[in-house]
C-alpha positions as CSV (number, residue, x, y, z in Angstrom):
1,X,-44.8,7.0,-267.5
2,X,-42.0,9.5,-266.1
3,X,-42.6,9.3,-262.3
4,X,-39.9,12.6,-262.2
5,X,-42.0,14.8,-263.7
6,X,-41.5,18.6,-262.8
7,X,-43.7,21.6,-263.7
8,X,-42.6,25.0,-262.9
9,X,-44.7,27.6,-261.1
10,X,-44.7,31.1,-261.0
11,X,-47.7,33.6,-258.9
12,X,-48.8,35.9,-260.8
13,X,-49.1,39.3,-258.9
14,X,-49.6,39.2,-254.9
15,X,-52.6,37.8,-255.0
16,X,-51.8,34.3,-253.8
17,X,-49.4,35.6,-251.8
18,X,-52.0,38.1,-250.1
19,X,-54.4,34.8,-249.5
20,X,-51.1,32.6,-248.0
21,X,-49.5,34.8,-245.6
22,X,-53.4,34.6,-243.8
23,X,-53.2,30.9,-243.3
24,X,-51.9,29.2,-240.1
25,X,-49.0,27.3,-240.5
26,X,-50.9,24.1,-240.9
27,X,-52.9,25.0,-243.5
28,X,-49.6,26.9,-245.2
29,X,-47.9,23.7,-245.3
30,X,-50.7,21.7,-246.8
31,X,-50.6,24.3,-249.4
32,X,-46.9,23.8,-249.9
33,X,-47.3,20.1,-250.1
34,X,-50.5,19.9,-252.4
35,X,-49.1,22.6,-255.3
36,X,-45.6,20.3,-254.7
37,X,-48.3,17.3,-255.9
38,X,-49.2,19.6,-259.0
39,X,-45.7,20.3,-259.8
40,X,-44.6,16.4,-260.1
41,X,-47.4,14.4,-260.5
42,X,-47.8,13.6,-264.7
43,X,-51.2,12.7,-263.7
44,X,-53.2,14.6,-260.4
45,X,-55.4,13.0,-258.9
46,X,-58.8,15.1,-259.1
47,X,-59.2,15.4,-255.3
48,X,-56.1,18.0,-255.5
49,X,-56.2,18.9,-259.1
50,X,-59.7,19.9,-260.9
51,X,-60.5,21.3,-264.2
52,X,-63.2,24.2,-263.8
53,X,-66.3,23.7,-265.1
54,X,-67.4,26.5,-267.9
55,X,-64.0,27.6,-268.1
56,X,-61.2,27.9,-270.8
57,X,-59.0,26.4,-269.2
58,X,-59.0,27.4,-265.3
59,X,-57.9,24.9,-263.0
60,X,-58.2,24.5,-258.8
61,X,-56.0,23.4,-256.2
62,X,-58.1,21.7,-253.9
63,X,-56.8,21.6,-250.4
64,X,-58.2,20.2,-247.1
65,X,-57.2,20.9,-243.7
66,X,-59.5,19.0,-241.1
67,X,-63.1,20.2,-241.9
68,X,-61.6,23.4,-243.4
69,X,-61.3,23.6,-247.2
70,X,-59.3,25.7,-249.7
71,X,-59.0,26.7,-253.4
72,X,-56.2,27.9,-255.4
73,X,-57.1,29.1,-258.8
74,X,-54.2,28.3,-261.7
75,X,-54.1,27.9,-265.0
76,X,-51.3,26.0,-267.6
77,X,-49.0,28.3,-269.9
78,X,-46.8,26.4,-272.7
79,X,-48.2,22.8,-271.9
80,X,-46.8,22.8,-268.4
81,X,-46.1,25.9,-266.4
82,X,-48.6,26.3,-263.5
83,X,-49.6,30.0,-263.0
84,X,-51.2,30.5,-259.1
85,X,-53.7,33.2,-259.1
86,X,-55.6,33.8,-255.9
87,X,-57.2,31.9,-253.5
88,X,-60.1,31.7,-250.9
89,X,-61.4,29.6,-248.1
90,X,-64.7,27.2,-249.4
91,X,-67.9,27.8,-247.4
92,X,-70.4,26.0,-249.8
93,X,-70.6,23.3,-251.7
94,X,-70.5,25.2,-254.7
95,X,-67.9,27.7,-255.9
96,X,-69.1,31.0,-255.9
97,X,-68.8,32.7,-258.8
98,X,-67.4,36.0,-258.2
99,X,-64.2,33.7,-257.1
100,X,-64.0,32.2,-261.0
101,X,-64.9,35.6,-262.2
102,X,-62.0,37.1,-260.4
103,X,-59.5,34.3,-261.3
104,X,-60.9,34.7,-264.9
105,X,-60.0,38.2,-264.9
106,X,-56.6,37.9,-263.2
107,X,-55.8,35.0,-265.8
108,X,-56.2,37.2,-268.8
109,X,-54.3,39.7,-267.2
110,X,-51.5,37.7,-266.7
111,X,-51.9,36.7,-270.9
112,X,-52.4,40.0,-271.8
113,X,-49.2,41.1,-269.9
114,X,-46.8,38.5,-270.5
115,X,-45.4,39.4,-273.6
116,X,-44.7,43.3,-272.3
């Protein structure tokens, strides 16, 4: 196993960006360190990295900062390039859905638009 393993990452449109520049610093920096897991970790450990459920091939970045938690939709383009979406602060257990929806959407967007 490489243990230097390196994924890029690109955000696709402002929507991450919209959802970071709301977080404290703490959280901000937990961010930071948990997508810098993502980026060179060959294998993530699920409580940071999870497959969604239903989905073709939508991914979360879980993040927790005290009881506060956090979700960063991304997906995989070309094997290993990590595409950040948007995010949202978890309130439930479960994920609500009009957060996949919308990460769904903005994923195909980004598919649909790549090539242009």
């Amino acid at each position: 196993m490489n243990e230097n393993y390196l994924r890029g990452t690109i955000v696709f449109g402002n929507y991450f960006w919209e959802f970071y520049h709301k977080q404290t610093s703490e959280v901000q920096g937990k961010i930071d360190w948990v997508i810098g897991l993502v980026r060179t970790l060959q294998i993530i450990p699920e409580k940071f990295f999870k497959h969604i459920e239903g989905t073709d091939g939508l991914y979360e970045i879980r993040i927790k900062v005290g009881s506060d938690i956090f979700r960063v939709f991304c997906c995989f383009d070309k094997g290993n390039l990590v595409i950040l979406f948007n995010g949202f602060q978890k309130k439930s257990n479960k994920t609500p859905k009009q957060e996949i929806d919308r990460a769904e959407k903005l994923k195909q967007l980004y598919f649909e638009t790549k090539g242009l």
